[in-house]
N, C-alpha and C positions, 0 to 999 in steps of 0.2 A: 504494500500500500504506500501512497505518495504520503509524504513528512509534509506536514505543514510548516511555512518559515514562521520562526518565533516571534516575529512580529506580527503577522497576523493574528497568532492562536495570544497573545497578551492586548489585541483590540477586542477579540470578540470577548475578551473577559472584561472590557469598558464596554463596549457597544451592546452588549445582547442582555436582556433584561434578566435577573435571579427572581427566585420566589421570592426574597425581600421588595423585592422590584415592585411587584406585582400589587394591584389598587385589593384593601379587602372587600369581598362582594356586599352591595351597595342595594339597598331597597330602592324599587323603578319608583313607587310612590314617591320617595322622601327627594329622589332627585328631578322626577316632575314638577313637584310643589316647589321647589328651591327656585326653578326655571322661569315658571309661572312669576313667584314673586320678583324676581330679578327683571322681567320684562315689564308689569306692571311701575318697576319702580322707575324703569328705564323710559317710557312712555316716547319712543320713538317710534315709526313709522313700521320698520320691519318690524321692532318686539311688538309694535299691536300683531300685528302678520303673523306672529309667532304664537299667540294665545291660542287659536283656532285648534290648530294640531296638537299644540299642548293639552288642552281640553280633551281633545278626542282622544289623547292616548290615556289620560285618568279614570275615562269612563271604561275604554278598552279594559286596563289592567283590573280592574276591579269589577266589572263584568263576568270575565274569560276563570278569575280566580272561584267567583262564588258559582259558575257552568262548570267546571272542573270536578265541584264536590257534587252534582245532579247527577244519579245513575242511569239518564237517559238522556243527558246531552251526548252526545259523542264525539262532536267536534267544537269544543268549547272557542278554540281561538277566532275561529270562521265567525261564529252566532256572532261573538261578541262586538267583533269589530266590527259586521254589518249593524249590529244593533246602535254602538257606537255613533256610528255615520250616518244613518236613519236620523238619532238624536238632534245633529248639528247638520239635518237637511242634503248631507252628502251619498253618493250613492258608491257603487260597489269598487270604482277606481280611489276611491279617498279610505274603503275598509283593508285595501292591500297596502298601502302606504301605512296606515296603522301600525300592521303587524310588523312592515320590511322599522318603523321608526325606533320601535321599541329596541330592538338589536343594537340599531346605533347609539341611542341615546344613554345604553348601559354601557356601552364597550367607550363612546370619548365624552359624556356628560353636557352634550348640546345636541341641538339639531343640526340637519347635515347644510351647509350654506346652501341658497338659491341658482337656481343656471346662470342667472346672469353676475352672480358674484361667484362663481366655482373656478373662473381661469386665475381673478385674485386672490384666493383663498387657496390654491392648490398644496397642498400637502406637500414637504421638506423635510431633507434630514436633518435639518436645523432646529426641530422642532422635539427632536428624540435627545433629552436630557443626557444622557449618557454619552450620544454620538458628541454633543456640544463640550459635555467634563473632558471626551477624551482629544477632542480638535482643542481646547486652550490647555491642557499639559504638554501636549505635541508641540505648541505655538512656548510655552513657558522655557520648557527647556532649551530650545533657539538663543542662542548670546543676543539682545538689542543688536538692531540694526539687519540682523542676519537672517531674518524672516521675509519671503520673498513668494507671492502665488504661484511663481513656481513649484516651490519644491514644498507647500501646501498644496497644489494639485498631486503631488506627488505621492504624500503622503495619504492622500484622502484614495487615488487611484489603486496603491500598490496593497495599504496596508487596512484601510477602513471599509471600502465596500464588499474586498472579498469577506473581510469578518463576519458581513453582513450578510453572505451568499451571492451576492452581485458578483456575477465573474462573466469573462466575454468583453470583444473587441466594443463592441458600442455601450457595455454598461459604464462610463467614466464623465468625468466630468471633465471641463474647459478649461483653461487657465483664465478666462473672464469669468464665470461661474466662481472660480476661488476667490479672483479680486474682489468678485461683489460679496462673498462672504466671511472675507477676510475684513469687510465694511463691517459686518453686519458681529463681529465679534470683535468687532471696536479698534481696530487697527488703521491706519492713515499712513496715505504715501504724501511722506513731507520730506524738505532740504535739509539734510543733515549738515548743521552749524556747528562750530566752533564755540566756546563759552562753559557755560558752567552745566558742572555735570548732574542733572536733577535729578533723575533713577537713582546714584549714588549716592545723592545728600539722604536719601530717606534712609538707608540702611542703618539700624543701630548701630554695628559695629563702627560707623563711620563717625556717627551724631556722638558718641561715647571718646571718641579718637578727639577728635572738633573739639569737645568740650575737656577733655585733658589739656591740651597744646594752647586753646584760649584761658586755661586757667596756669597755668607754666609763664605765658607770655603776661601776667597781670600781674603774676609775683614780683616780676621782673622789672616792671613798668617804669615804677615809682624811682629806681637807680638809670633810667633811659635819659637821653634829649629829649626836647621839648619844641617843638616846632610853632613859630606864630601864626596864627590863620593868615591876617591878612601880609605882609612883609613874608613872611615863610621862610623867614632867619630864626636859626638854630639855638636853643640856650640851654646849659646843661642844668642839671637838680642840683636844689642844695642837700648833699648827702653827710650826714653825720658823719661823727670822726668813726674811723674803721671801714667807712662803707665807700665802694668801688662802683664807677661810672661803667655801664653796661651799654654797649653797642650791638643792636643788630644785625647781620651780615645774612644778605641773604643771597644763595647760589642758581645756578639752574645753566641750563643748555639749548642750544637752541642752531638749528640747522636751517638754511638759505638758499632754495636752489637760484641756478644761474638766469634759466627763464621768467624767474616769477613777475608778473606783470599785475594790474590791478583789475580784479575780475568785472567791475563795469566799468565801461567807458563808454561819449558822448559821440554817436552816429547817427547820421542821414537816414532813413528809412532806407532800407534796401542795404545798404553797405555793411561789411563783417572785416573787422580789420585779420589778417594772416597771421597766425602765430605759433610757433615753434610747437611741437607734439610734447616732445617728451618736456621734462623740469629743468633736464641739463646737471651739469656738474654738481655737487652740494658742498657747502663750506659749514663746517659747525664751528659753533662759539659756544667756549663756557666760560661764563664772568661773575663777579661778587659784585654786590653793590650794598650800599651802605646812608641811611641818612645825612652825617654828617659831611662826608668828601662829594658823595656820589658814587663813583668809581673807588674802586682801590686799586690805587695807582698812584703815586709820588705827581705834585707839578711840576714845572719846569723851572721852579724856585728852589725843589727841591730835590731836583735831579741836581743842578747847578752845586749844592750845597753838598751833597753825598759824595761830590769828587774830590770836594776838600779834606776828606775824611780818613781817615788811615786806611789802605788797604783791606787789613784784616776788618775793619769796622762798616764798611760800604755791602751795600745790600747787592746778591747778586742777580734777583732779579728787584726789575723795580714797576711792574706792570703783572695783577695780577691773572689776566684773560690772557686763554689761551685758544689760538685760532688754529685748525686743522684742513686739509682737503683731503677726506678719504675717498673711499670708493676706486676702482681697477685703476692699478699704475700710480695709487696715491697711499697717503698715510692711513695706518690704521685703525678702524673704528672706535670711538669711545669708549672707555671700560673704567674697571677700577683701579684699576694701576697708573692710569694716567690721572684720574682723580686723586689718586692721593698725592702723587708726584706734585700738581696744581697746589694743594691743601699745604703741603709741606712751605710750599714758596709764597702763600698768601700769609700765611700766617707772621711771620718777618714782615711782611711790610704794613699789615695790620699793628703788628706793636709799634711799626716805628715810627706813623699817622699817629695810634692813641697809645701811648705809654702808660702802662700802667694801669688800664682802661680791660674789659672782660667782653670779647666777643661773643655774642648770640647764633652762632653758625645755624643758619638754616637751612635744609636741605628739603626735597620734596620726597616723594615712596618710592623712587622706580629700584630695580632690582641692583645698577649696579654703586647706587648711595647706601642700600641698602644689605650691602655683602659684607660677609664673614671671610676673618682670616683663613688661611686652609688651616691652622692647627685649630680654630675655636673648638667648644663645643659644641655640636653642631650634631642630632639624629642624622640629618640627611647623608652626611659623609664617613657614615659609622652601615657594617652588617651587622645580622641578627647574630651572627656566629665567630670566635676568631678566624683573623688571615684573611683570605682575599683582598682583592681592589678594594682598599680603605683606606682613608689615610691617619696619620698619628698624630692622636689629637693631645693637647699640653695637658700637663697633669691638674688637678683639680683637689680639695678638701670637701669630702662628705656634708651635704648640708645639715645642719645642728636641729631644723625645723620638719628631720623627717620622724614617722613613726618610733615613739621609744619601742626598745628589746622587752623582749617579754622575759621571765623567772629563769636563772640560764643561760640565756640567751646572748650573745656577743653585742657590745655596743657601739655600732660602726662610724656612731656619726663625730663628724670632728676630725675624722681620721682621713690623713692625707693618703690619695688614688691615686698611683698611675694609671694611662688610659691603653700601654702597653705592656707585654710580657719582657721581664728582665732579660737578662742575658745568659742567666744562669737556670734557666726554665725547664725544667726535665726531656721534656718533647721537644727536640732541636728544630722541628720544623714551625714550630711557635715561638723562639727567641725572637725579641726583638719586634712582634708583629701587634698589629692592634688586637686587640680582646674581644671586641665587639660588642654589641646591646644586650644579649643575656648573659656575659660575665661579668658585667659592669652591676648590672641591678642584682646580682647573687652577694656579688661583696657588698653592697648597699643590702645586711640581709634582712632588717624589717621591712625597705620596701622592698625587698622581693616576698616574702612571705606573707602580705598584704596584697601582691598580685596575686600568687597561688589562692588565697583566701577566696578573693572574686573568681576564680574558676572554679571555684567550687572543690578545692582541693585536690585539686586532678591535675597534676603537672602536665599532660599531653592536652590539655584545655588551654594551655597559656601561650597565644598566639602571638607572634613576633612583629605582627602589622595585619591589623583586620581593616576591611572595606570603608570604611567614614578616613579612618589617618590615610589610607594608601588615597582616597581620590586627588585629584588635585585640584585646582579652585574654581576651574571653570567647571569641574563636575560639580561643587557641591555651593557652586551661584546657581548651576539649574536647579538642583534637587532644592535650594530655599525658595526660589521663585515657584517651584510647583508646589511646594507644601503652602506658599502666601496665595497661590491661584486653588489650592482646595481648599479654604479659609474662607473667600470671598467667595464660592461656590457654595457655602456652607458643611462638606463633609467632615470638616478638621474645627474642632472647637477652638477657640480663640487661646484657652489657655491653659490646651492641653500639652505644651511646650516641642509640638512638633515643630511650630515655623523657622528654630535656631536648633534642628537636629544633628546638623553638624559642629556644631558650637558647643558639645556636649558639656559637662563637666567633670565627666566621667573621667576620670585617670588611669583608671585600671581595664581597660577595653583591649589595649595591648602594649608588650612589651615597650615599643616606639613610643606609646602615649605617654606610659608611665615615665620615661626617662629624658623625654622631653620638657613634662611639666616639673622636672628636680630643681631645686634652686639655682642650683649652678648654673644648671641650663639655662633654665628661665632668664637667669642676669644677664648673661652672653649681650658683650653688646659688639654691631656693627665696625669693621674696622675703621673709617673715619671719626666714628663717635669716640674710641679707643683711643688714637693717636690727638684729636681736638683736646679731649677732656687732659690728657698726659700734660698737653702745653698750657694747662690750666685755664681755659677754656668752658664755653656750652656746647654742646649741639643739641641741635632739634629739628623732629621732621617731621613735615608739616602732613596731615592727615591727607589721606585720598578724597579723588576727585574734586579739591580743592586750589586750584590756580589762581583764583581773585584773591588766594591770602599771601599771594607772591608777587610782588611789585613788581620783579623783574619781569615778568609774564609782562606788563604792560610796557616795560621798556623794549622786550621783542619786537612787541606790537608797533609799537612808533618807530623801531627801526627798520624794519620790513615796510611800513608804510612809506619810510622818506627811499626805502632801495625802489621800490617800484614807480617813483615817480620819476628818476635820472637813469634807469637799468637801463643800457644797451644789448642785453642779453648776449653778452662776450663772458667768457669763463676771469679773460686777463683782465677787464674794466671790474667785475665783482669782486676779484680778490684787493682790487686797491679802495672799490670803493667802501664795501663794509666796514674794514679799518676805522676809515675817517669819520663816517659815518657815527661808530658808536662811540668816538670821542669828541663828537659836535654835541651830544647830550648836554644839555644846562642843567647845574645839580639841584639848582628849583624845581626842575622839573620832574626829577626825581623824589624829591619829598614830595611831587605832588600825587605819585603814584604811592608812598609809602603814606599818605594819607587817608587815600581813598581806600587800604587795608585794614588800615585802625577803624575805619567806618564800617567795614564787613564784620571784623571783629567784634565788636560792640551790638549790631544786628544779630548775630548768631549768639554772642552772651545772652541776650534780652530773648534768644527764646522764637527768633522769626527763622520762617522755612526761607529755602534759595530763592524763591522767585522775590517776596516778601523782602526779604535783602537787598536781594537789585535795586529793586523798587525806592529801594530808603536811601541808599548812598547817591542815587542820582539826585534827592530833591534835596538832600542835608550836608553841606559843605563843609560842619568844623572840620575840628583836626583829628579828634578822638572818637565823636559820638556820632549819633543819630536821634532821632526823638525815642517817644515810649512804643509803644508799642500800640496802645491806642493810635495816638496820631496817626502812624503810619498805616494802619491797615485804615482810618476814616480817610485819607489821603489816597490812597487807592480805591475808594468807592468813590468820590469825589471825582479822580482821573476817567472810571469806568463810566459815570453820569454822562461827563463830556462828551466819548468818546460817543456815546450811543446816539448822545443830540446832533454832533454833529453829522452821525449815518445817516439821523431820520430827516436832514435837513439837505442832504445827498439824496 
C-alpha cells in the first residue's frame, strides 16, 4: 500500500473533524424557535420571508412526532407535512420542501440561502474552523516577510486538500484564489520599509531587554553631559568628590554601495532615468561617536600638538573609524577580530579626548559584538562526551550558589575545575583533551544528582541535549508565534504558560541546559565586554530590534543621504568621497541625533509602545523628555481628527 507523506496524514489530523469536533444532537424544536425569534427581532425583508417556512417546519415536527405514536398512520412524515402546508395555504410542492428543510436546518442551524443569493453565499473552505487553525499555523511558522500566495497555494495544493480527499489534476486552487485568501486571513501586500522594528518591540523578551538597558543608562545619567536645548552646547554635572564624569560612546557599522542613488526622483511623464543593475562595489565603515567631540578622532589642534610629544607618548592611531573595501579581490569581511583590533585603538584616544573621564561603550546584538572568546565558557563549543572536535575551555571555580551535598556527600562547590584532563590521566588517549558536558556536571556532583533526580533516577533518562535546547531561534520564533496564533484562536488559554514554551525555566530538561544555566556560565561575558571592562570601562548593548536608541543609525542616515546626492556611481569617486563626507558632520549635529535618543528613551520609560514613541519624539523637542503619557496619546487622537477632516474635505 502507498505511504502517505507526513505532511499530509498531520493536516488531516487539523483538517478533519474528531468526535470532540462534532455539534451534540440539538432539538429541531429548540432550534426552530431560536430562528423564528432571531428573524422576528431582525424585522428585515428576507427574515419576514423567512417566518413562513419557519412556521411550517414547527407544525411539520410536531405533527409527524405525535402521527409517529398513531398505530394506523403509517407514513407519518408525508400526513404531516401535507397537513402542515394545507395549514399555511401551501400545496404539495411546499410539503416536500418541509421535509428536504428539516435535514438542513439540523445539520448547519439556518435555512438554506435563496437562488438569487446562492452564487454569494456559496460554501468555502474558509468557512471549516479547522481548515482556517490549520492555514494560520502554516502562515505563523513563515519568518515575517517570507509568506508569499505562492507557496500558500502551495501548501493548500500539496498538503491541505489531499487531507481533505480532494486529489486530481483540477481539484486545486489558483494563486489568485490564495491572494484573495490570504486577504481574507488578514495578510497585506505592502512596501517593506526600513525603521523601527514593530513585530519585535512586542516581544517580552525584548520589552524586559529595553527596560534593563533604559534602566543601566539612568543610573548613569546623572554622572553624563548635559546638552542645552536651544545653543546645544555641552556642560558637564557637578559631581561630588569621588564621582567620575561618564561618557557615552556609541559604535555601529555601516556599508555603502557604489551605485546607490536616491530612490525618487523629479521626471516628465513618460521619462525613467537609466541606472546601473547591480549596487556595485561596497565600502563598510565602523565608527564611534560621542556627545561631547562628535567623532572620536583628535583635531587638527590636536594632531599639531601630539607631535610635540615624546615619541613613546604620541598616540599611534589618532582616528578612531575604520574604512574597509571587501568583497572579490578586496579586504576581508567584518568580524571580531577586527572589532576588537578597532576597540583596542579607540580606547587610547578616548582617554586622551576625556582623561580620567568613564566611557559608556555601546554596542548593538549582532553576533559578531556579541562573540565569545574560543576558550570562554561556552555549551556551544563543548561535546556531551570527552575528546573530539572541542575546544579547551579556561579553567573555572564551582559556583558556591549550587545545590548543597546531601549527608556524605562530597562538597564541590568553591572548588576550582579544570575544563580539561591533566596530563597525567590514566587513559593516554584522554591526556590533555576537553572532558566535555557530562564530566563536567559529575564533578559538579549535587548538580549532577539533581539532574538524575529529574529523570527520575534513571541514569539512561538523562539526555545530553533534548529538542526545545537543540532548536535554534528561528525554530522556536515559529513555534512562539504558533503557540500566540493558538491563543488568539482561543485553543491555548492565556495562562497556561504555553506562549514562552521555549523560554522554559526548566534546568534540568538536559545535560546542555543544566550547565549552561551554572553561574559560571551564566556570567560568561562577551569578548569586547571582557577587554572594555579590563581598561576600566562600561559596555552595553543595546537591546534588539532597537536602532532609534542609536544615534549613529541616524548619522548613516544623513551620510548616505548627502552620498546620493554628489554619487557618480565610480567605485574610485566613492572611496574618496565617503571619507570627506563623514568628516563634514557638524558635532551639533550630532547631539542632535543623540537627542532625539534621550527622547525615545524617556517614551519607552513612561511605558509607550513603538509606534506611540515615534509619535512623541517628532512633536516634543527637549533634550531629555517627552510629555506624559496622556498628552501624547490625546495628541494622536487630535493628529487622527485632522487627518480624517481633511479626507472628508478631499
Amino acid at each position: 500500500e502507498d505511504v502517505e507523506p507526513a505532511g499530509i496524514q498531520i493536516a488531516r489530523e487539523w483538517t478533519q473533524e474528531t468526535p470532540e469536533d462534532d455539534p451534540e444532537p440539538a432539538n429541531i424544536i429548540q432550534i426552530l424557535q431560536g430562528l423564528i425569534k432571531a428573524a422576528k427581532r431582525c424585522k428585515t425583508k428576507e427574515a419576514i420571508k423567512a417566518l413562513m417556512p419557519l412556521t411550517g417546519l414547527v407544525h411539520f415536527v410536531k405533527l409527524r412526532d405525535s402521527y409517529r405514536l398513531h398505530p394506523k398512520c403509517h407514513t407519518p412524515a408525508m400526513t404531516a407535512s401535507l397537513i402542515a402546508a394545507r395549514r399555511l395555504v401551501r400545496g404539495p410542492y411546499f410539503a416536500r420542501q418541509l421535509r428536504k428543510l428539516e435535514l438542513y436546518v439540523l445539520k448547519y442551524r439556518k435555512l438554506p440561502p435563496s437562488k438569487s443569493r446562492t452564487i454569494v453565499e456559496q460554501q468555502s473552505l474558509l468557512n471549516n474552523e479547522n481548515i482556517i487553525h490549520n492555514l494560520r499555523s502554516y502562515l505563523a511558522i513563515l519568518k515575517i516577510g517570507e509568506v508569499t500566495p505562492h507557496k500558500f497555494m502551495q501548501h493548500i495544493n500539496l498538503i491541505v486538500l489531499p487531507s481533505l480527499g480532494f486529489t486530481g489534476p483540477k481539484v486545486t486552487i489558483s494563486e489568485v484564489t490564495a491572494y484573495r485568501w490570504l486577504g481574507k486571513l488578514g495578510y497585506q501586500n505592502k512596501e517593506a520599509k526600513k525603521g523601527l522594528f514593530i513585530d519585535g518591540h512586542e516581544r517580552a523578551d525584548v520589552i524586559q531587554s529595553r527596560m534593563r538597558y533604559i534602566a543601566k543608562i539612568r543610573e548613569y545619567q546623572s554622572f553624563m553631559p548635559i546638552i542645552d536645548n536651544n545653543t546645544l552646547e555641552i556642560t558637564n554635572p557637578f559631581l561630588p568628590s569621588g564621582c567620575t564624569l561618564m561618557i557615552a560612546v556609541h559604535h555601529d557599522e555601516m556599508s555603502v554601495a557604489t551605485n546607490e542613488q536616491h530612490r525618487r526622483v523629479w521626471v516628465k511623464e513618460g521619462q525613467q532615468p537609466l541606472r546601473k543593475k547591480g549596487n556595485g562595489r561596497s565600502i563598510h565603515v565602523s565608527d564611534f561617536i560621542l556627545e561631547t567631540t562628535g567623532r572620536l578622532a583628535l583635531t587638527l589642534k590636536q594632531l599639531e600638538a601630539q607631535k610635540r610629544l615624546p615619541l613613546q607618548r604620541q598616540l599611534k592611531i589618532t582616528d578612531a573609524r575604520v574604512i574597509i573595501h571587501p568583497g572579490k579581490n578586496g579586504d576581508a569581511w567584518w568580524d571580531c577580530s577586527q572589532l576588537m583590533e578597532q576597540i583596542k585603538n579607540a580606547i587610547p584616544i578616548f582617554e586622551f579626548l576625556h582623561p580620567n573621564a568613564i566611557g559608556i561603550w555601546i554596542f548593538d546584538c549582532s553576533s559578531a559584538h556579541e562573540a565569545f572568546a574560543e576558550n570562554s565558557l561556552n555549551v556551544k563549543n563543548m561535546n556531551i562526551n570527552p575528546g573530539g572536535k572541542q575546544r579547551c575551555l579556561h579553567p573555572t571555580t564551582i559556583p558556591l550558589n549550587n545545590p548543597p551535598p546531601l549527608a556524605g556527600e562530597e562538597d564541590t562547590r568553591g572548588k576550582p575545575q579544570l575544563m580539561v584532563y591533566g596530563n597525567d590521566h590514566p587513559d593516554p588517549k584522554l591526556r590533555g583533551k576537553p572532558k566535555g558536558i557530562k564530566v563536567i556536571l559529575q564533578e559538579r556532583i549535587s548538580v549532577w544528582r539533581e539532574l538524575v533526580k529529574a529523570a527520575g533516577g534513571n541514569l539512561t533518562k538523562v539526555i545530553g541535549i533534548c529538542k526545545i535546547c537543540k532548536a535554534s531561534q528561528v525554530e522556536r520564533d515559529a513555534s512562539i508565534r504558533i503557540a500566540a496564533q493558538e491563543q488568539a484562536d482561543g485553543d491555548v488559554s492565556i495562562d497556561d504558560g504555553t506562549s514562552n514554551v521555549l523560554e522554559s525555566s526548566n534546568n534540568t530538561c538536559c545535560m546542555t541546559r543544566s550547565l549552561s544555566q551554572q553561574q559560571d556560565f551564566f556570567d560568561e561575558k562577551p569578548r569586547i565586554q571582557t577587554y572594555i571592562e579590563e581598561k576600566g570601562h562600561i559596555c552595553l548593548f543595546l537591546p534588539k530590534f532597537h536602532p532609534e536608541l542609536d544615534p549613529i543609525e541616524m548619522y548613516w542616515g544623513w551620510t548616505k543621504h548627502q552620498y546620493r546626492a554628489v554619487s557618480d556611481q565610480k567605485f574610485s569617486t566613492a572611496k574618496a568621497l565617503i571619507p570627506k563626507i563623514l568628516d563634514s558632520v557638524d558635532v551639533k549635529l550630532i547631539r542632535k541625533f543623540f537627542r532625539k535618543t534621550w527622547r525615545y528613551l524617556d517614551a519607552y520609560e513612561k511605558g509607550l509602545d513603538a509606534q506611540q514613541a515615534a509619535f512623541a519624539v517628532k512633536i516634543y523637542k527637549s533634550h531629555r523628555r517627552i510629555g506624559t503619557v496622556r498628552e501624547v496619546v490625546e495628541e494622536m487622537k487630535k493628529k487622527s481628527k485632522d487627518i480624517d477632516s481633511i479626507l472628508q474635505l478631499i
